[in-house]
C-alpha positions in Angstrom: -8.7 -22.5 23.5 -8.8 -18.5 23.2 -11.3 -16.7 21.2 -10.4 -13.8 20.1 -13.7 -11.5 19.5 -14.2 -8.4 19.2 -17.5 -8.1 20.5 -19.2 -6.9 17.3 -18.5 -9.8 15.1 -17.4 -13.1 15.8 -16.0 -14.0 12.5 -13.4 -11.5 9.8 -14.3 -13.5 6.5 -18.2 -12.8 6.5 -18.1 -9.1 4.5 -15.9 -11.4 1.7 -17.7 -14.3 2.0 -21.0 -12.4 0.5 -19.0 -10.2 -1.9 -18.0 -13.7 -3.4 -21.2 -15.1 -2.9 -23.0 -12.3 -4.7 -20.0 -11.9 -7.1 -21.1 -15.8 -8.3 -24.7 -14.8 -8.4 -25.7 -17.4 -5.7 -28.1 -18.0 -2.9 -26.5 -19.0 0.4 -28.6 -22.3 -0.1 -27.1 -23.0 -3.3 -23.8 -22.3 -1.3 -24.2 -24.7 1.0 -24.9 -27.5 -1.6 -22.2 -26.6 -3.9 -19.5 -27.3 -0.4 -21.3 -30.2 0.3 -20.8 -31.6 -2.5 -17.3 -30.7 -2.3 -17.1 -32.4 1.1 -17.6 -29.6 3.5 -20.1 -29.7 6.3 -22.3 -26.6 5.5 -25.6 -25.2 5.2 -27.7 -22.5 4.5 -27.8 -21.3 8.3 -24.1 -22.0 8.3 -23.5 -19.6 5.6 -25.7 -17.0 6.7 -24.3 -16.7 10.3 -21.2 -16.7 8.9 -22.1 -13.5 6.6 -23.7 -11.6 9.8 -20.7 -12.3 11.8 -22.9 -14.7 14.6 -20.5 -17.7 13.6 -17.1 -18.7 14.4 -15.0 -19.8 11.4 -12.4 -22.7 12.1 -9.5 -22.9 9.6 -10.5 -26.0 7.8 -13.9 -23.7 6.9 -11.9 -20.7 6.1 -10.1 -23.4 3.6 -12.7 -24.9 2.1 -14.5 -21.7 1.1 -11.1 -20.7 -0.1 -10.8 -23.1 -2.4 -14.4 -23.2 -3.3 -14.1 -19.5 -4.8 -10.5 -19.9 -5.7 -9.0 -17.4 -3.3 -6.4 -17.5 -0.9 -7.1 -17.6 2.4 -5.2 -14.6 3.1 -7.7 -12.8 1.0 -11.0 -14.3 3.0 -9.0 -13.1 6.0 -8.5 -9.5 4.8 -4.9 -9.6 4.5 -2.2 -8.9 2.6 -1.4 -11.4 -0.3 2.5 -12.7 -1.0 3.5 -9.5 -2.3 2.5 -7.6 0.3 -0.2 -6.1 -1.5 -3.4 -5.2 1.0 -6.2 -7.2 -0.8 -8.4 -5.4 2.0 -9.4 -2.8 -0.2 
């Protein structure tokens, strides 16, 4: 398998990961329980290597904390929605 990286950050869904995070007025650790309990294998170092960009993020991640916050996974990933909209901004 490939990895794409950058060099800088290893993940593109950590800057929107924290923005929801925040947004919900949660600790990472709260986080982590919350997608446990929805079945996902997380923690509280999981989420916060994720946020730095130390972490790969493989897709069935990217769609369990899309449907944990109730976002597309288009949006985690910085891209443009179905209507071509950029949700980047």
């Amino acid at each position: 398998m490939k990895i794409y990286w950058d060099g800088k950050s290893k993940n593109i869904i950590g800057t929107r990961l924290r923005e929801l995070r925040n947004k919900e007025g949660i600790s990472q650790k709260t986080l982590a329980a919350q997608l446990q309990t929805e079945g996902a294998e997380f923690n509280e170092l999981t989420i916060l290597r994720i946020e730095k960009g130390q972490r790969f993020v493989s897709d069935l991640e990217v769609a369990a904390l899309a449907k944990h916050f109730h976002v597309s996974a288009d949006y985690l990933l910085g891209l443009p929605d179905k209507k071509g909209k950029d949700t980047s901004k």
